[in-house]
C-alpha positions as CSV (number, residue, x, y, z in Angstrom):
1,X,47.7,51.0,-8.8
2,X,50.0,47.9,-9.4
3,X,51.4,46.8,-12.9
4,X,51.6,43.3,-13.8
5,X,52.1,41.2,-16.4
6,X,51.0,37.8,-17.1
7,X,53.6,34.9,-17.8
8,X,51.7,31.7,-18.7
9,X,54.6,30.4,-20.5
10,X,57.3,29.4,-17.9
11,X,60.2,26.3,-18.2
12,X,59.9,23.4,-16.3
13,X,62.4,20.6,-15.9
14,X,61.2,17.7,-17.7
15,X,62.1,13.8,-18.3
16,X,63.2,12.3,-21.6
17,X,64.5,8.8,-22.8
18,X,67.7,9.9,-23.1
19,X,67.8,11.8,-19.4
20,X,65.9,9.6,-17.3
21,X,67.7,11.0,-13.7
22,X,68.3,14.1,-14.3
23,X,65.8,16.0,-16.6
24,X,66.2,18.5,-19.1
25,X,64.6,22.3,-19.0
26,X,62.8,23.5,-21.7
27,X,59.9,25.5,-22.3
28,X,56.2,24.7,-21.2
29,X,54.2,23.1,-23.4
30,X,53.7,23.0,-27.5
31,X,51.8,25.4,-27.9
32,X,52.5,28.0,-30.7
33,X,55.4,26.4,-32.6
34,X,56.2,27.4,-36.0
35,X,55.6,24.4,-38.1
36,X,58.2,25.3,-40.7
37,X,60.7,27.0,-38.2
38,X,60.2,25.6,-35.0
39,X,60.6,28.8,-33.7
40,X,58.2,29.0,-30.4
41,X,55.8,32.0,-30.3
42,X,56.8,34.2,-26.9
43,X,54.7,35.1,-25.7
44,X,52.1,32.3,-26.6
45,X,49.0,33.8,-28.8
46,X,46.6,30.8,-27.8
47,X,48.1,29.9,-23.6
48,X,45.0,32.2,-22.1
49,X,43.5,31.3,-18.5
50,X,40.9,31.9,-16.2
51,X,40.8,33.7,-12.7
52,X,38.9,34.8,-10.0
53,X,39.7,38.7,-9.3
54,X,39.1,40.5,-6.4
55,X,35.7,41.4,-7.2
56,X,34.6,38.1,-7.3
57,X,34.5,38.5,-11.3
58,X,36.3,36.1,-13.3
59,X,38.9,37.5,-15.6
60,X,40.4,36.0,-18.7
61,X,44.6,36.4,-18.8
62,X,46.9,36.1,-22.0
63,X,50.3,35.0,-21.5
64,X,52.4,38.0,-21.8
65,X,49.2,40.5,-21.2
66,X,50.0,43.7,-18.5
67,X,47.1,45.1,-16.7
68,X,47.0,47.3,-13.5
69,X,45.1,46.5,-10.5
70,X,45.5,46.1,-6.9
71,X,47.7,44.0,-5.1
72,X,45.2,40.7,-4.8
73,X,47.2,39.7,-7.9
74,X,50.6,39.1,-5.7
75,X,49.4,36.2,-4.9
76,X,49.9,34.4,-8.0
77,X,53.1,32.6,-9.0
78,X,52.2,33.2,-13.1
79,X,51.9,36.7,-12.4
80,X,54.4,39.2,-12.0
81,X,53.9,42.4,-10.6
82,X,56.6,45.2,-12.0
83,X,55.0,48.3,-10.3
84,X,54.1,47.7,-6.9
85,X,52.2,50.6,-5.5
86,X,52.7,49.7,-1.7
87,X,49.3,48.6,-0.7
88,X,48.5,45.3,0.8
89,X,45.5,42.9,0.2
90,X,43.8,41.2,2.9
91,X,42.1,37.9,1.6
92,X,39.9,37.6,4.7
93,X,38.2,41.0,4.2
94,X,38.6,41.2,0.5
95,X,39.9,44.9,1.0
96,X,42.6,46.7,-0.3
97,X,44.6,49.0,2.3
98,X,44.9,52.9,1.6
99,X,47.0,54.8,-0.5
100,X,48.8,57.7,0.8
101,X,49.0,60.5,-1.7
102,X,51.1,63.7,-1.8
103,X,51.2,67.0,-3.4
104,X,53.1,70.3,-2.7
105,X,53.2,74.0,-4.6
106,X,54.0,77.1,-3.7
107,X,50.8,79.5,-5.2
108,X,52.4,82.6,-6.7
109,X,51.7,85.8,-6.0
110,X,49.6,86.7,-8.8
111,X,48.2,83.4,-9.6
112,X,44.4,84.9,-9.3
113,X,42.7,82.0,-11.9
114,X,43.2,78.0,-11.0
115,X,46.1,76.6,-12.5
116,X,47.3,73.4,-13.4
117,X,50.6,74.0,-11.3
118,X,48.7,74.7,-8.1
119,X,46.8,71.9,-8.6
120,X,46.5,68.5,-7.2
121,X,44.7,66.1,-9.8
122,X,44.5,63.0,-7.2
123,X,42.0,60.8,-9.4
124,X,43.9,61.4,-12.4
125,X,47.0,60.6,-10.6
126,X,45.8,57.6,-9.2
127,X,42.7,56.0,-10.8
128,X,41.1,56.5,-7.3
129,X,39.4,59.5,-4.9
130,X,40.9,60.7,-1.3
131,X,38.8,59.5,1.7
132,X,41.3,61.4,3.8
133,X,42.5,64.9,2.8
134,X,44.6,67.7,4.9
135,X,45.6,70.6,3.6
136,X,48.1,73.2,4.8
137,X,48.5,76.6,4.2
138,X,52.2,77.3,4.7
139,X,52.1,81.2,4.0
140,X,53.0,83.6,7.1
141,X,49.8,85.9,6.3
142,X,48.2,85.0,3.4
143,X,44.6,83.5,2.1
144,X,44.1,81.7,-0.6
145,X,41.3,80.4,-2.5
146,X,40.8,76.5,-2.7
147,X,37.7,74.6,-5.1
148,X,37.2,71.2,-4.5
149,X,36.4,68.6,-7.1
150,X,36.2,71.5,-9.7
151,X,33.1,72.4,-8.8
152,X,32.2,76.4,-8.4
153,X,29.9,75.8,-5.6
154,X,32.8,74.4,-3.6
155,X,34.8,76.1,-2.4
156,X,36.7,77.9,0.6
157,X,38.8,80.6,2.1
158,X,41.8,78.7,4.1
159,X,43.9,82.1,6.0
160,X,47.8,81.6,6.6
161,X,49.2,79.0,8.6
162,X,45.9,76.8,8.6
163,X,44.8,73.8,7.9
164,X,42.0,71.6,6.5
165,X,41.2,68.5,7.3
166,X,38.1,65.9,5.8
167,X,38.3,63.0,8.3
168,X,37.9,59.7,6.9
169,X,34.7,59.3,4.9
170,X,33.8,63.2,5.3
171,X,34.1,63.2,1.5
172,X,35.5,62.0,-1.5
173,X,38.2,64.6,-2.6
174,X,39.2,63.9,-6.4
175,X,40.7,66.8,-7.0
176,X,42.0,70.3,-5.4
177,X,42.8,73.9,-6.7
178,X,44.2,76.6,-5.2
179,X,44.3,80.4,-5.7
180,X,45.1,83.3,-4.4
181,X,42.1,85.9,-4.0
182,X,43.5,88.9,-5.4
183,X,46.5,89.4,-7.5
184,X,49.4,91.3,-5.7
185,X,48.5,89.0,-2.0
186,X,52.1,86.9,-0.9
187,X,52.7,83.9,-2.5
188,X,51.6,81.0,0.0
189,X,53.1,77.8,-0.4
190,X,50.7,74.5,0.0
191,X,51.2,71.2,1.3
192,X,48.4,68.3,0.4
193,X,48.3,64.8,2.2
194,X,45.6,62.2,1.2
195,X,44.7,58.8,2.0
196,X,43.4,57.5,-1.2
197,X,41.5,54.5,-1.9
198,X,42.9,51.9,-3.6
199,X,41.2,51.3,-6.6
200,X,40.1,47.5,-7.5
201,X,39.9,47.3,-11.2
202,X,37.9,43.5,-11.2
């Protein structure tokens, strides 16, 4: 998902008796001034709005307040996105495009349990599940053992050289382990490519 940050508090160029033609620039509004100091509060603790998100779910903003989310935000000048995770939002659908995702380990060996080195954790990752998952044996001869969604009941023997492949919508994949059957079998390297949807947070 996308990181942005919410900026209420901008400066405008405004007219004063003195600078009738030309204006002055200085910061938006009055809000949280020091009484005493003068000092202006950045960002404010009272400048908060209202907005429509994605969802259709109306979302109160602080100035200065981050959040992640997809990329329906972009569209606001008040917000700023610093992490842009590459998808697009299409206002017409109200969708969010896919995500691609990739993972790649080489399963040693004598690696005969799941691991957390040969294993891809694509909701934790991302905040979101794969509707789209291919997975590639790279080993010359080798099986290995691969659990999906870390459950027992799921899972399968993928032989050297082969690949898997959900096809869009198949299944969710949220996450994928991989091990090899017995110790002492040849190490097998894996590649992992998923589309993964992205999230939409409100």
């Amino acid at each position: 998902m996308s990181v942005f940050t919410v900026a209420l508090t901008n400066s405008i160029t405004v007219k004063t008796p003195t600078d009738t033609q030309t204006g002055v620039t200085e910061a938006q509004g009055t809000l949280d001034i020091n009484p005493l100091t003068g000092a202006k509060a950045d960002p404010s603790s009272q400048r908060t709005v209202y907005v429509m998100g994605p969802n259709r779910i109306m979302r109160e903003l602080h100035d200065g307040e981050t959040f992640t989310d997809c990329n329906y935000w972009k569209q606001f000048d008040f917000i700023t996105c610093t992490t842009d995770d590459g998808s697009t939002w299409d206002n017409a659908t109200g969708t969010s495009s896919n995500l691609p995702y990739a993972e790649s380990f080489t399963v040693a060996d004598t690696a005969t349990t799941y691991l957390a080195a040969n294993t891809a954790d694509i909701l934790t990752d991302t905040g979101s599940v794969a509707l789209y998952t291919r997975i590639r044996n790279l080993g010359a001869s080798s099986s290995v053992t691969i659990r999906l969604n870390g459950l027992t009941g799921v899972e399968f023997t993928l032989d050297g050289t082969e690949d898997m492949i959900f096809e869009m919508n198949d299944m969710t994949i949220s996450k994928i382990e991989v091990k090899v059957p017995t110790s002492g079998a040849v190490e097998s390297p894996i590649e992992i490519f998923c589309l993964v949807r992205s999230p939409i947070n409100s």
